[in-house]
LUMLUMBA-185233 format. One record per residue (C-alpha): x, z, y; residue in three letters. Coordinates in Angstrom, 3 decimals. Layout:
% LUMLUMBA-185233
@u: X; w: Z; v: Y; resn: Ala
...
END
This chain:
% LUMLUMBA-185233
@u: 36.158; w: 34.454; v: 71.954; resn: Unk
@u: 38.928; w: 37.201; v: 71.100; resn: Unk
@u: 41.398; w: 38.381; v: 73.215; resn: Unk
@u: 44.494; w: 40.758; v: 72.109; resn: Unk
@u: 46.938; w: 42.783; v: 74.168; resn: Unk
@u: 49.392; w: 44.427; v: 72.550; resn: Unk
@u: 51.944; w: 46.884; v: 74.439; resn: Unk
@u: 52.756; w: 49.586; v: 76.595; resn: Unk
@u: 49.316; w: 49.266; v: 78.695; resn: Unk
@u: 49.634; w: 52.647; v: 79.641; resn: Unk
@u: 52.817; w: 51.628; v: 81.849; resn: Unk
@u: 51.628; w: 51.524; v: 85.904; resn: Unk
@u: 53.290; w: 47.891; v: 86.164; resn: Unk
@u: 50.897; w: 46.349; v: 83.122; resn: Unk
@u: 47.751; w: 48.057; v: 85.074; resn: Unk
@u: 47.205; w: 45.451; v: 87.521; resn: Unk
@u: 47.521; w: 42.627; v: 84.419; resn: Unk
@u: 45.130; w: 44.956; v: 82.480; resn: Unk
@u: 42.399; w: 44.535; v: 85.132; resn: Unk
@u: 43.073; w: 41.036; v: 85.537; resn: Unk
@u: 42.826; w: 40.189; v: 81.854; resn: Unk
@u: 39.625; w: 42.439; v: 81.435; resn: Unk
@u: 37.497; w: 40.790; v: 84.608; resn: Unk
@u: 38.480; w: 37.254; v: 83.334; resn: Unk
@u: 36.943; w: 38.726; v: 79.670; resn: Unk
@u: 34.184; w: 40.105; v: 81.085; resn: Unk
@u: 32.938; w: 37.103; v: 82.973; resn: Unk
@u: 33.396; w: 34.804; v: 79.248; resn: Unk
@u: 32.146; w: 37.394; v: 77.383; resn: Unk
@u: 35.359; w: 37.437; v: 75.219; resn: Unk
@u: 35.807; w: 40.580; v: 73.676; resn: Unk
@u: 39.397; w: 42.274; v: 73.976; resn: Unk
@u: 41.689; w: 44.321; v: 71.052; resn: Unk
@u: 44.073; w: 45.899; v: 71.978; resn: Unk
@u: 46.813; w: 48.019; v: 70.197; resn: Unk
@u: 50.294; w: 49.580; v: 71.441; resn: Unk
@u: 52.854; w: 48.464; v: 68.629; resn: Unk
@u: 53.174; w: 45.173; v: 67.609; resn: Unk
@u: 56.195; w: 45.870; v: 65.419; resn: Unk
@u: 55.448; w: 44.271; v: 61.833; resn: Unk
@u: 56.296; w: 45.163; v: 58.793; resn: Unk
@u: 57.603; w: 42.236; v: 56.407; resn: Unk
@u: 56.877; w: 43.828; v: 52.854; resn: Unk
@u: 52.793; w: 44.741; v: 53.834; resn: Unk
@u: 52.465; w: 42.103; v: 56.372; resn: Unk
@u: 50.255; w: 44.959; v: 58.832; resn: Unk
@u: 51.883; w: 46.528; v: 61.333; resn: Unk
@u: 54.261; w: 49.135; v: 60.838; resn: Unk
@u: 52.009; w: 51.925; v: 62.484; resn: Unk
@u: 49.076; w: 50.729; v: 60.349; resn: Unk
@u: 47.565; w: 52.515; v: 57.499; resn: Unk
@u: 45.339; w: 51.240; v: 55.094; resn: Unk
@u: 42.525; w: 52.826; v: 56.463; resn: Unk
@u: 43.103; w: 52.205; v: 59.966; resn: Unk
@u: 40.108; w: 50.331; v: 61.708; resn: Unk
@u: 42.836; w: 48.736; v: 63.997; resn: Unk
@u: 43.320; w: 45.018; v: 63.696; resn: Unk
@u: 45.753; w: 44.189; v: 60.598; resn: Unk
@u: 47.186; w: 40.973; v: 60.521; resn: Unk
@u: 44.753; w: 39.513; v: 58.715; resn: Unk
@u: 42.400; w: 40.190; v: 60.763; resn: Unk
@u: 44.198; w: 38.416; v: 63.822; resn: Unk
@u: 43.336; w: 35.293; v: 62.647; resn: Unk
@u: 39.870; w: 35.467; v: 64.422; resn: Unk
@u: 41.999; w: 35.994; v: 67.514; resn: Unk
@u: 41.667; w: 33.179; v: 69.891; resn: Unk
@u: 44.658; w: 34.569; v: 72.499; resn: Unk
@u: 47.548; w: 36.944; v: 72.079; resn: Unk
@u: 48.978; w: 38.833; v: 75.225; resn: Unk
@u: 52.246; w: 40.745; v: 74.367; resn: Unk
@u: 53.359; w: 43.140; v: 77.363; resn: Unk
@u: 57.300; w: 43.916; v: 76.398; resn: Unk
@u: 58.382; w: 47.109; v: 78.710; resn: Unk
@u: 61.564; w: 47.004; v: 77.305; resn: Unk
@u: 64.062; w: 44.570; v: 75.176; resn: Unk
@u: 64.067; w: 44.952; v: 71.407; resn: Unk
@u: 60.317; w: 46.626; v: 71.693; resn: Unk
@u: 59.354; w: 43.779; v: 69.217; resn: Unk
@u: 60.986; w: 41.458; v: 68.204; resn: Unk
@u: 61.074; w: 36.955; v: 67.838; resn: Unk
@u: 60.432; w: 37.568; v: 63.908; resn: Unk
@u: 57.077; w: 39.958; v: 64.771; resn: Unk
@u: 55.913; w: 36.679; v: 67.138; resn: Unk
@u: 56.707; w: 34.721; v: 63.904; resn: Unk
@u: 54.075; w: 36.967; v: 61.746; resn: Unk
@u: 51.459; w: 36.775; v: 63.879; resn: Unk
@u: 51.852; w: 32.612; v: 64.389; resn: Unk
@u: 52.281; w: 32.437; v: 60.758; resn: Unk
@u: 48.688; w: 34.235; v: 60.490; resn: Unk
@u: 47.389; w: 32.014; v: 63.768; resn: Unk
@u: 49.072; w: 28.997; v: 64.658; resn: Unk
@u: 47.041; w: 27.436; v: 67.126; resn: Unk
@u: 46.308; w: 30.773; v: 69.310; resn: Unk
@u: 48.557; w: 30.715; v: 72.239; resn: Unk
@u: 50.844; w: 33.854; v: 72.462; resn: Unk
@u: 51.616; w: 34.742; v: 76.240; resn: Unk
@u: 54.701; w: 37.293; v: 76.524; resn: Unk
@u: 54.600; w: 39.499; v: 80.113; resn: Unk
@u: 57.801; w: 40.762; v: 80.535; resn: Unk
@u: 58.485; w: 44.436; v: 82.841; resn: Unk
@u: 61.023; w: 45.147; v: 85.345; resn: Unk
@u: 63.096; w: 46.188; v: 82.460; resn: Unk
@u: 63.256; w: 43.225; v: 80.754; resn: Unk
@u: 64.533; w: 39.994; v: 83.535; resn: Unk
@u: 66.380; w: 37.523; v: 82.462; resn: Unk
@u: 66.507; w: 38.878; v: 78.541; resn: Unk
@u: 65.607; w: 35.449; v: 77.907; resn: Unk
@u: 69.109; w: 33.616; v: 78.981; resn: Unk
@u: 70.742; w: 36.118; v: 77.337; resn: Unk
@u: 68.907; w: 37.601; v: 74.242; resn: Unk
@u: 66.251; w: 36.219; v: 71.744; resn: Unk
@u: 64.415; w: 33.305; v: 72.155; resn: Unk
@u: 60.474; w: 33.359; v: 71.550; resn: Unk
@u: 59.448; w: 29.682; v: 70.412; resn: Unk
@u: 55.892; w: 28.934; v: 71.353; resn: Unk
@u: 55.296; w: 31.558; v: 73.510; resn: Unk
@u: 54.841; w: 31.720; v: 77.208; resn: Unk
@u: 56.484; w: 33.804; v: 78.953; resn: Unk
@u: 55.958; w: 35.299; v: 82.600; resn: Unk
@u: 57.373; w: 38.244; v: 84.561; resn: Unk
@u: 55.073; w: 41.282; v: 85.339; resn: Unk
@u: 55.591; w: 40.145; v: 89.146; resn: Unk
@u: 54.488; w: 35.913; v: 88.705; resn: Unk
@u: 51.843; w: 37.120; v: 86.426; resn: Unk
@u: 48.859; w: 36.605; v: 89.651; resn: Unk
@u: 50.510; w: 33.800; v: 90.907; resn: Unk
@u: 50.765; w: 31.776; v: 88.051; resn: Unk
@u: 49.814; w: 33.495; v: 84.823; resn: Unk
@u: 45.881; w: 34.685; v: 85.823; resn: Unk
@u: 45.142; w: 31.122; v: 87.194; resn: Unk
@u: 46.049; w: 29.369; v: 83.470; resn: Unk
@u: 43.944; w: 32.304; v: 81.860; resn: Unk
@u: 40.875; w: 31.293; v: 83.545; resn: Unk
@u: 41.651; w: 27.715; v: 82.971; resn: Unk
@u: 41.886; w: 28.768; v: 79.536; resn: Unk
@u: 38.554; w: 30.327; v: 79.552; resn: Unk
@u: 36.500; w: 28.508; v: 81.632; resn: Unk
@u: 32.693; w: 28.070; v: 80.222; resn: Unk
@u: 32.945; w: 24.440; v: 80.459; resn: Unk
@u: 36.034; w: 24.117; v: 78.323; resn: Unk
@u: 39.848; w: 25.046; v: 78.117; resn: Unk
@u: 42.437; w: 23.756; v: 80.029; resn: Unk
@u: 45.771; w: 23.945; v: 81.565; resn: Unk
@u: 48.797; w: 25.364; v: 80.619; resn: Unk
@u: 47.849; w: 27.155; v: 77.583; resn: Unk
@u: 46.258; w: 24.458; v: 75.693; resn: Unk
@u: 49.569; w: 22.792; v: 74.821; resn: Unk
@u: 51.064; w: 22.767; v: 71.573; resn: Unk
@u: 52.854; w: 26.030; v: 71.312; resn: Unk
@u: 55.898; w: 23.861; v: 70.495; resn: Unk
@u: 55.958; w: 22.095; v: 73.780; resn: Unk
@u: 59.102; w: 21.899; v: 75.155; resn: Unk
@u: 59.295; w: 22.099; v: 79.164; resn: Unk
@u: 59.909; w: 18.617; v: 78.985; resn: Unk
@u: 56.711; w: 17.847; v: 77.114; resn: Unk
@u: 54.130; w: 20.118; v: 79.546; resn: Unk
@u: 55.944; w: 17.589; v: 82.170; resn: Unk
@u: 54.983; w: 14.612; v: 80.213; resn: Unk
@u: 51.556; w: 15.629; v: 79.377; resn: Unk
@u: 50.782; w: 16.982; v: 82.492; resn: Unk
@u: 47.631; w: 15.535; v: 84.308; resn: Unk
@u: 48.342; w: 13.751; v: 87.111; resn: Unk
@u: 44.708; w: 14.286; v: 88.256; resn: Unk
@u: 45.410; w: 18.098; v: 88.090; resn: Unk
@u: 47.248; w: 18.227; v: 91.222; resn: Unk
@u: 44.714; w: 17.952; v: 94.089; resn: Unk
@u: 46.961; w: 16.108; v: 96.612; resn: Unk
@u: 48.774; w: 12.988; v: 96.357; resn: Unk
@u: 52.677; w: 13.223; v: 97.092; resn: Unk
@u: 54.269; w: 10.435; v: 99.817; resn: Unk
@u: 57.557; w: 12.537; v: 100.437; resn: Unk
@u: 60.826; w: 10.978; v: 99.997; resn: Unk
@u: 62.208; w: 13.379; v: 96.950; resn: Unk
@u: 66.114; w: 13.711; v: 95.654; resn: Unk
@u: 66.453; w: 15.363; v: 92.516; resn: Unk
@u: 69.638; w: 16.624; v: 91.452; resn: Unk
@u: 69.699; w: 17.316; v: 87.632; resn: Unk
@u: 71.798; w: 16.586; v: 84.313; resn: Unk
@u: 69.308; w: 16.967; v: 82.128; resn: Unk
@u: 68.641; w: 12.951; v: 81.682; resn: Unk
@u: 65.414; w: 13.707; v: 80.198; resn: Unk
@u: 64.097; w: 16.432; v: 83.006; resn: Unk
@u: 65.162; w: 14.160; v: 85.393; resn: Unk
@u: 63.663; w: 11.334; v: 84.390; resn: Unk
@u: 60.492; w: 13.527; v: 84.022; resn: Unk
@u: 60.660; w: 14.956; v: 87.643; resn: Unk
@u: 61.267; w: 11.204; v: 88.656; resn: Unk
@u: 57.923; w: 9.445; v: 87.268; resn: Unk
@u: 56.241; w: 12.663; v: 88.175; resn: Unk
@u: 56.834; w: 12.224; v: 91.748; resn: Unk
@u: 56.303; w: 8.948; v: 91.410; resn: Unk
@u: 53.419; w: 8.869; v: 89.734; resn: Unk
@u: 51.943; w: 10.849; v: 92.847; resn: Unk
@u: 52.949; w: 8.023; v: 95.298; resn: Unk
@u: 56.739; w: 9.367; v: 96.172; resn: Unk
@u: 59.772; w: 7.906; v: 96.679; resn: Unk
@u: 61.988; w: 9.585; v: 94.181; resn: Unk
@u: 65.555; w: 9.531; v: 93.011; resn: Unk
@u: 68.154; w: 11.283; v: 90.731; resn: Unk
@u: 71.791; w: 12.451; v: 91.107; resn: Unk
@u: 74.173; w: 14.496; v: 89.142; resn: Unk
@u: 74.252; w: 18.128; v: 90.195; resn: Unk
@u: 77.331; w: 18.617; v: 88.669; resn: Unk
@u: 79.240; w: 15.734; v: 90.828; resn: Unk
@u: 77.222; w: 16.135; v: 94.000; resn: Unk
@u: 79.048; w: 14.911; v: 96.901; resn: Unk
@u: 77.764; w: 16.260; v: 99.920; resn: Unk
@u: 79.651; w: 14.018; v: 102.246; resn: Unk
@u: 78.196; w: 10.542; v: 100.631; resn: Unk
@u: 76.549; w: 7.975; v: 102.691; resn: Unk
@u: 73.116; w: 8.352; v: 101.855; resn: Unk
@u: 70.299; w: 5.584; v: 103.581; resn: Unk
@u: 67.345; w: 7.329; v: 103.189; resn: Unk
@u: 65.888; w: 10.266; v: 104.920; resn: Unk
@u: 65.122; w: 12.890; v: 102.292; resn: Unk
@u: 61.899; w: 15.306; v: 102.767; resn: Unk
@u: 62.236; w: 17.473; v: 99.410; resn: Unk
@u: 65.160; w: 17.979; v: 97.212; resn: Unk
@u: 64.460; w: 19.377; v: 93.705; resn: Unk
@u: 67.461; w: 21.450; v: 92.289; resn: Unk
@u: 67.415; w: 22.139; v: 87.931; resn: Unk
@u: 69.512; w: 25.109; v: 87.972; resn: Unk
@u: 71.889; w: 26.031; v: 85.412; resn: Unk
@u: 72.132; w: 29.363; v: 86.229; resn: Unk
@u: 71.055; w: 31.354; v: 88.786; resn: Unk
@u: 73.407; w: 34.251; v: 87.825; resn: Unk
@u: 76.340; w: 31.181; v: 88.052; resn: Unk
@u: 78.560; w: 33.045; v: 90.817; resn: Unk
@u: 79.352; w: 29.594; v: 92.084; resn: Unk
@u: 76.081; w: 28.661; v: 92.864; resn: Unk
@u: 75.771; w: 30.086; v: 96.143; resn: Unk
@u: 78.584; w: 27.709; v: 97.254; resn: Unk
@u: 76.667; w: 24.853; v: 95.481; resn: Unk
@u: 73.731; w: 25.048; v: 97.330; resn: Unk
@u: 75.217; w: 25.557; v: 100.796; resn: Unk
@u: 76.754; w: 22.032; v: 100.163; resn: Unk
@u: 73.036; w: 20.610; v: 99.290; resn: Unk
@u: 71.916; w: 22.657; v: 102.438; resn: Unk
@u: 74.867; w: 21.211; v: 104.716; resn: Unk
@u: 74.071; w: 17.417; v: 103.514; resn: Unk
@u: 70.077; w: 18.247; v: 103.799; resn: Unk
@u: 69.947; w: 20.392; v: 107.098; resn: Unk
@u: 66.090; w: 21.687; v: 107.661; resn: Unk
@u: 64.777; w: 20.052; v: 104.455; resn: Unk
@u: 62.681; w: 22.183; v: 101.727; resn: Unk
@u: 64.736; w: 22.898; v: 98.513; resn: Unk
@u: 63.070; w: 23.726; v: 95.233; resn: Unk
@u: 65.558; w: 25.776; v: 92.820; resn: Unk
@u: 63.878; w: 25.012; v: 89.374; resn: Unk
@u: 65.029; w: 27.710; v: 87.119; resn: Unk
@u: 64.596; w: 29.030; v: 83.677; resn: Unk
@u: 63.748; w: 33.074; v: 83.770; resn: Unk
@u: 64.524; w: 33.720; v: 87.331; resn: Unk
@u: 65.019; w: 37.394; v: 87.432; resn: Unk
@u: 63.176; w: 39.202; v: 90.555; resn: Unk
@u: 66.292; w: 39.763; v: 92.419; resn: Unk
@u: 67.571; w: 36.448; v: 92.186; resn: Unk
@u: 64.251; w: 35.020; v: 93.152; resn: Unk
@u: 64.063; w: 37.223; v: 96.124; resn: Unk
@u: 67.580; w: 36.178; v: 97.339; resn: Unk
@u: 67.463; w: 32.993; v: 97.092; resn: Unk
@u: 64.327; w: 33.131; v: 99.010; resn: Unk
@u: 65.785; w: 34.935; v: 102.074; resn: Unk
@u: 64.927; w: 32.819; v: 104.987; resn: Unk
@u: 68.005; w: 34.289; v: 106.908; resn: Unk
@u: 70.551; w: 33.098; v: 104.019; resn: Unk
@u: 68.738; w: 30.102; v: 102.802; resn: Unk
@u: 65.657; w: 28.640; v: 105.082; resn: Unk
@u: 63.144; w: 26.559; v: 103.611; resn: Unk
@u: 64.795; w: 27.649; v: 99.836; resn: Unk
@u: 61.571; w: 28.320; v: 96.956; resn: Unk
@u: 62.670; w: 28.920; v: 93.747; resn: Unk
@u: 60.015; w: 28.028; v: 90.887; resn: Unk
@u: 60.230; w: 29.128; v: 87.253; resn: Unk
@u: 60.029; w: 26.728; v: 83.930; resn: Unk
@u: 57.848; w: 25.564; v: 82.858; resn: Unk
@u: 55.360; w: 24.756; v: 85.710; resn: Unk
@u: 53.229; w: 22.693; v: 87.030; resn: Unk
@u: 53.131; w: 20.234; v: 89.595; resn: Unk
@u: 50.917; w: 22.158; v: 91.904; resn: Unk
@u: 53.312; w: 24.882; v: 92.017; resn: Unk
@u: 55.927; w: 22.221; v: 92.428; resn: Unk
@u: 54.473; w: 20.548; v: 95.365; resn: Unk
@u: 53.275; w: 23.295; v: 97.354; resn: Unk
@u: 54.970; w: 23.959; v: 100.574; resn: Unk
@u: 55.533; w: 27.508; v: 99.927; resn: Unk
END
């Protein structure tokens, strides 16, 4: 198999993702091309630092490529319509974008990359190395990265494998979403597991309704995590949940608001988890 990495490697915060992606190759035997522009040139179709007799990979070439790893150290360093050329040339490979300190939350707020998935610099061990070695595992690919590249977070959910997750759920879970189609998702997910599971509005929340049952989990889908009203928000779900785990699912979660709404003194037993993921990630205890 072939493995590229285009980008900045020379950056210290892409080193540690370097190493990862080279020890995962050299225990497939993929072989890895890398090359530090990925900018592409619409009239040639090569990229724009590429001459004719450059031994570099041209686009053309790329279609032997079995994975695509784009390290961005800074917005605008490529752009969606480069992604485009090279999916255009190889549909099928997955394209994984690792984004650098420089670059959190461009994703709310700039260009959208269709197909790709995207993790920060920081989540990349957590989340991104495990998938890669699902990917290339000797007895077949699996896992994240073997989805259509048009999947939607809402389709990984559906096609997830339930048999993925190792342990059965029997919490009591309230999810609080208006997405009618996430949260019917989360809601056969968790029951699918063996939980009790229920949805609410986030939006009209009442945190001073009578509510029967004794909730273990609550599962928050985020607007915004930027929202300056949020922080009032969830101190409501807090106040009618005292002491229960809340999951803040949320979609490019820059560091800083990840690490503040993970501040045991301000929040307790508060996790947030980026979209897409899986249910693993979802159900651990943190």
């Amino acid at each position: 198999m072939k493995l590229f990495i285009g980008g900045k490697l020379s950056r210290e915060e892409f080193h540690e993702l370097e190493r990862d992606v080279r020890t995962v190759a050299d225990r497939t035997n993929a072989q890895i091309v890398t090359r530090e522009r990925v900018n592409v040139d619409s009239d040639s179709g090569r990229f724009e630092d590429e001459t004719f007799d450059d031994g570099a990979p041209s686009l053309r070439s790329l279609s032997e490529v079995d994975f695509f790893i784009l390290c961005r150290s800074f917005p605008n360093e490529f752009t969606s319509s480069d992604v485009e050329a090279i999916r255009r040339v190889n549909p099928l490979a997955p394209i994984v974008l690792i984004a650098g300190a420089l670059c959190e939350g461009e994703e709310r707020t700039g260009e959208r990359f269709v197909g790709v998935r995207r993790f920060y610099v920081e989540t990349w061990r957590g989340e991104g190395r495990r998938e890669l070695e699902r990917f290339f595992d000797p007895t077949g690919s699996k896992g994240l990265f073997t989805k259509s590249p048009l999947a939607s977070t809402v389709d990984l959910l559906v096609s997830s494998d339930v048999d993925e997750c190792k342990e059965s759920c029997s919490e009591n879970v309230l999810i609080l979403a208006d997405d009618p189609d996430l949260g019917a998702c989360l809601q056969n997910g968790f029951k699918e597991r063996g939980c009790v599971a229920s949805v609410e509005s986030l939006v009209r929340f009442d945190p001073s309704a009578e509510r029967a049952e004794k909730r273990t989990r609550v599962v928050v889908d985020t607007i915004d995590l930027s929202d300056p009203t949020f922080p009032e928000r969830l101190t409501s779900i807090k106040r009618a949940f005292p002491g229960v785990p809340i999951v803040l699912l949320a979609f490019a979660p820059r560091v800083d608001e990840t690490r503040y709404y993970e501040r045991r003194d301000l929040w307790g037993r508060t996790r947030v988890v980026a979209k897409p993921f899986d249910w693993e990630d979802l159900l651990d205890e943190g």
